[in-house]
C-alpha positions as CSV (number, residue, x, y, z in Angstrom):
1,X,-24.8,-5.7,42.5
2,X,-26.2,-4.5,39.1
3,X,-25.3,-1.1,40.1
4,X,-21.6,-1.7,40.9
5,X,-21.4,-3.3,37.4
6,X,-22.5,-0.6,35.8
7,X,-20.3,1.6,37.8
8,X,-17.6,-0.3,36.6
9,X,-18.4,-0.1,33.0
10,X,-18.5,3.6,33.0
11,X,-15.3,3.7,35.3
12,X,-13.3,1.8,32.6
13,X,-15.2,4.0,29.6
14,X,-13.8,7.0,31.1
15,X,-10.5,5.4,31.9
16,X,-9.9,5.0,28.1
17,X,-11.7,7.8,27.3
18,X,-8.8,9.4,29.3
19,X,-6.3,7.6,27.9
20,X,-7.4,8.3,24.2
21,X,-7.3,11.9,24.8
22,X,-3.8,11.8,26.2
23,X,-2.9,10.2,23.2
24,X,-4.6,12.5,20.6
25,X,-2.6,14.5,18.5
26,X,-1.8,18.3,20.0
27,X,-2.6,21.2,17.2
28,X,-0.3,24.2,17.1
29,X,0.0,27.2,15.5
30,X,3.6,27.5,13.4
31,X,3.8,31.5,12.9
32,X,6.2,31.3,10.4
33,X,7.6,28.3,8.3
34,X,9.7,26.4,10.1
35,X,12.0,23.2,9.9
36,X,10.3,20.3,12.2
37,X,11.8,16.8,12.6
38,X,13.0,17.6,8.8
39,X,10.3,18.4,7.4
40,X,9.5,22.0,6.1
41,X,6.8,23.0,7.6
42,X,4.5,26.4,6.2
43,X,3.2,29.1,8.7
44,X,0.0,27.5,9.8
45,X,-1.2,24.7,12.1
46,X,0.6,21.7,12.5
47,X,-0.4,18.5,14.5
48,X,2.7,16.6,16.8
49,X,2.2,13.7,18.8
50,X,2.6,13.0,22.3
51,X,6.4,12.4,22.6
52,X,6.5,16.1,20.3
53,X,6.9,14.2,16.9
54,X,5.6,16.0,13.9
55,X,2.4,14.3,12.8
56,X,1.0,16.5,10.1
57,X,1.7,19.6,8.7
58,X,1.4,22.1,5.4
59,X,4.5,22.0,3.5
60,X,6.2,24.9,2.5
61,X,8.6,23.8,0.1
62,X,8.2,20.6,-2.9
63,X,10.6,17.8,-0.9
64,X,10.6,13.7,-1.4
65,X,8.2,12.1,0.8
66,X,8.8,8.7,0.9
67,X,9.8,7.2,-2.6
68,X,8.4,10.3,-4.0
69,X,8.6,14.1,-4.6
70,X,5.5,15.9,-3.8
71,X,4.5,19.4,-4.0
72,X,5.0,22.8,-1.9
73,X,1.2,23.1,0.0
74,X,0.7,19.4,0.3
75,X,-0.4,18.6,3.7
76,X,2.0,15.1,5.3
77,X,0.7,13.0,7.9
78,X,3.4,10.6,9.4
79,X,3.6,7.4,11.3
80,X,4.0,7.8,15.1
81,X,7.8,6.5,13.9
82,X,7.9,9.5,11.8
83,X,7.3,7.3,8.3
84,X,5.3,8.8,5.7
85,X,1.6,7.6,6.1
86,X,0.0,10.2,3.6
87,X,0.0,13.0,1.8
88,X,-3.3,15.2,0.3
89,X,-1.2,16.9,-2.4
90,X,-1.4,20.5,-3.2
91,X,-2.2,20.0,-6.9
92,X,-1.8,17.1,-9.7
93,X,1.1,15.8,-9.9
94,X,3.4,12.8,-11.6
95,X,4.2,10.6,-8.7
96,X,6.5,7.7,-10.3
97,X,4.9,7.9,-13.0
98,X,1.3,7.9,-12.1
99,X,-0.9,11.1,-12.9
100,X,-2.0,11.6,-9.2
101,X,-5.0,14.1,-8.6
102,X,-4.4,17.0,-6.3
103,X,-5.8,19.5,-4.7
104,X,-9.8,20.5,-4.5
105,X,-11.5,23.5,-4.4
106,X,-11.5,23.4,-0.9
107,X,-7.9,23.3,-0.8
108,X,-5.7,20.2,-0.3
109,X,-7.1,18.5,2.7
110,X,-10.2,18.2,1.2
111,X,-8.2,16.5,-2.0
112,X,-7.1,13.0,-3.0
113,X,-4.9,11.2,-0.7
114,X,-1.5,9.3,-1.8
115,X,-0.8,6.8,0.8
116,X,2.2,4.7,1.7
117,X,3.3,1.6,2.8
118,X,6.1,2.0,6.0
119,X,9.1,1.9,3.5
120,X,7.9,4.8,2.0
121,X,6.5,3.1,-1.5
122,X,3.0,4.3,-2.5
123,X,0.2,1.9,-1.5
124,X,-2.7,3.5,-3.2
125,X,-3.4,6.5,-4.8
126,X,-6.2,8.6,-7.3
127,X,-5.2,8.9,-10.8
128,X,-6.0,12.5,-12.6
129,X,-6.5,10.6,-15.7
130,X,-7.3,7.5,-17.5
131,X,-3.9,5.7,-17.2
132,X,-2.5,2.4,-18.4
133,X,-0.3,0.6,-15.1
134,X,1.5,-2.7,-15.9
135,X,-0.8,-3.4,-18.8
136,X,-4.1,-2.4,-17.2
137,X,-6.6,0.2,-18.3
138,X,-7.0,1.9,-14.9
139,X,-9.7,4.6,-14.8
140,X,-9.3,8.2,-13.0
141,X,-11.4,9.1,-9.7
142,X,-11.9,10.6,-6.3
143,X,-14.8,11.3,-4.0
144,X,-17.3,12.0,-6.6
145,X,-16.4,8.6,-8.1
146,X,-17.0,6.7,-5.3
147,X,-20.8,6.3,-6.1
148,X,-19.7,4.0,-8.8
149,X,-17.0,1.7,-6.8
150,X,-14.1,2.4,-5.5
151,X,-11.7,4.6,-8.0
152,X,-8.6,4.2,-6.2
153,X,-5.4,2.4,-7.7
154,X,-3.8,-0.1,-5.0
155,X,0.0,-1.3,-5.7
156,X,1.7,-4.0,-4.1
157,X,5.1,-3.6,-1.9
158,X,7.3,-4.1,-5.1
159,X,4.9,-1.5,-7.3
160,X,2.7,-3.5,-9.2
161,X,-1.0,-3.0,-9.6
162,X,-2.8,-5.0,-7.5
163,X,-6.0,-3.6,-8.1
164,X,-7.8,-0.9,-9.8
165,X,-11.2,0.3,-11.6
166,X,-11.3,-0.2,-15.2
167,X,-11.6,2.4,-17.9
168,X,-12.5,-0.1,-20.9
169,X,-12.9,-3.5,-21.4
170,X,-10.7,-5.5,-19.9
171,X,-10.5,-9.6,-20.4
172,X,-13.4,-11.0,-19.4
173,X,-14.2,-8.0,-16.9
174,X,-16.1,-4.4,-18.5
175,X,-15.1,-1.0,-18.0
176,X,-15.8,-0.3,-14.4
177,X,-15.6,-3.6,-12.6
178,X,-12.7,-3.5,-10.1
179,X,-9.7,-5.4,-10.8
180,X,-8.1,-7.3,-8.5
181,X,-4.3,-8.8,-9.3
């Protein structure tokens, strides 16, 4: 009896094993820029879901993305829904006003991510410099930064900080604590 449990267990494993592959994003090879679902896509991979959606791809052109206009060489990822999710941008760049980092020496998917919420408004981002955000001394960071606490800038659905790393003093709260609207 045992046994046939355990059969089971691995019978189900595999099952979604299965089922998780069939649902994994397909990479293919784009031999020359091309439109997809909109999007301008540069010679180079590109990932597409299932149903053939674009999921992520190289950009070949600067374009909006969501409430905001990114650079040419910034890698998207999208929703299944095709919504923005992300971007790793190509370079720094001025994202409604924020001074987002960009790029890496390793190129842009090994940079800071921009994230949105499913409207397209920016969720969270990494700023490229010291920045003041609704009154707020937010601090810059990325992945070197993350020994010290977590150096990303969170906004809320309307666009307000809701949280951030400090880069001075700050109320009761000293630079580097994390502060939380």
């Amino acid at each position: 009896m045992k046994a046939i449990g355990c059969s089971l267990v691995l019978l189900f494993a595999a099952l979604a094993t299965v089922t998780t592959l069939a649902q994994a994003p397909e990479r293919r090879k784009l031999q020359h820029g091309t439109m997809v679902d909109s999007y301008p896509c540069a010679k180079g991979y590109a990932w597409f879901y299932a149903n053939q959606k674009l999921k992520s791809c190289t950009l070949a052109v600067e374009i909006p993305f969501g409430s905001v206009t990114v650079p040419a060489g910034s890698i998207i990822d999208l929703t299944p829904e095709g919504k923005p999710a992300l971007v790793q941008m190509s370079r720094a760049a001025v994202l409604n006003g924020f001074h987002c980092q960009g790029g890496s020496l390793l190129g842009p998917s090994e940079g800071a991510v921009v994230a949105f919420y499913p409207d397209g408004r920016l969720r969270e981002l990494f700023l490229s410099e010291d920045q003041t955000i609704d009154g707020v001394p937010c601090a810059h960071g990325g992945l070197v930064s993350t020994l010290h606490g977590d150096p990303s800038v969170q906004l809320d659905p309307d666009g307000h900080l809701k949280s951030c790393r400090l880069s001075e003093n700050y109320g009761s709260l000293l630079k580097g604590d994390r502060f939380v609207r």
